[in-house]
N, C-alpha and C positions, 0 to 999 in steps of 0.2 A: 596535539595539533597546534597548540600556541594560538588558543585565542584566548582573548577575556573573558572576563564572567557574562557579560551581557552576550555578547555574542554565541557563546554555547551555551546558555540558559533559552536564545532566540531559536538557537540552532534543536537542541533539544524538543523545544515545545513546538517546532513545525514537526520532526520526525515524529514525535506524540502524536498531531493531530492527521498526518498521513495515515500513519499504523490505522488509526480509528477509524476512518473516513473508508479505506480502501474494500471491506470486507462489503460494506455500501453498494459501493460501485461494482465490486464482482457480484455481488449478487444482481443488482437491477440487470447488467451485461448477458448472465447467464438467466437472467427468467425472459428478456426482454427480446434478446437475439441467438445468442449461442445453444445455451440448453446447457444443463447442470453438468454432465459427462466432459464436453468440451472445454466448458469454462475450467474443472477443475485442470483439468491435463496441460491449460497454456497456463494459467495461472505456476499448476508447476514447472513447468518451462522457462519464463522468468524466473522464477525463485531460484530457481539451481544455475541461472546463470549469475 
C-alpha cells in the first residue's frame, strides 16, 4: 500500500481496536434492540458483503 511505518503501524492499531470494540457493540445492539437471532444474521450480512 506504500505507506510508512508510522502510518500503517496507525493504520494497524485503529483496525486492532475496531476488531475489539465491535463484538461490544453487536452485543449491546442485539440485547438492547434487535434480539440475538437478528443481530447475528445482519451482522452476517455485512460480513459477506
Amino acid at each position: 500500500m506504500h505507506q510508512d511505518l508510522k502510518t500503517a503501524a496507525r493504520n494497524v492499531n485503529y483496525w486492532a481496536g475496531v476488531t475489539t470494540l465491535m463484538p461490544l457493540f453487536g452485543g449491546f445492539i442485539a440485547d438492547a434492540y434487535l434480539g440475538r437471532y437478528s443481530t447475528v444474521f445482519a451482522s452476517c450480512i455485512v460480513y459477506l458483503m
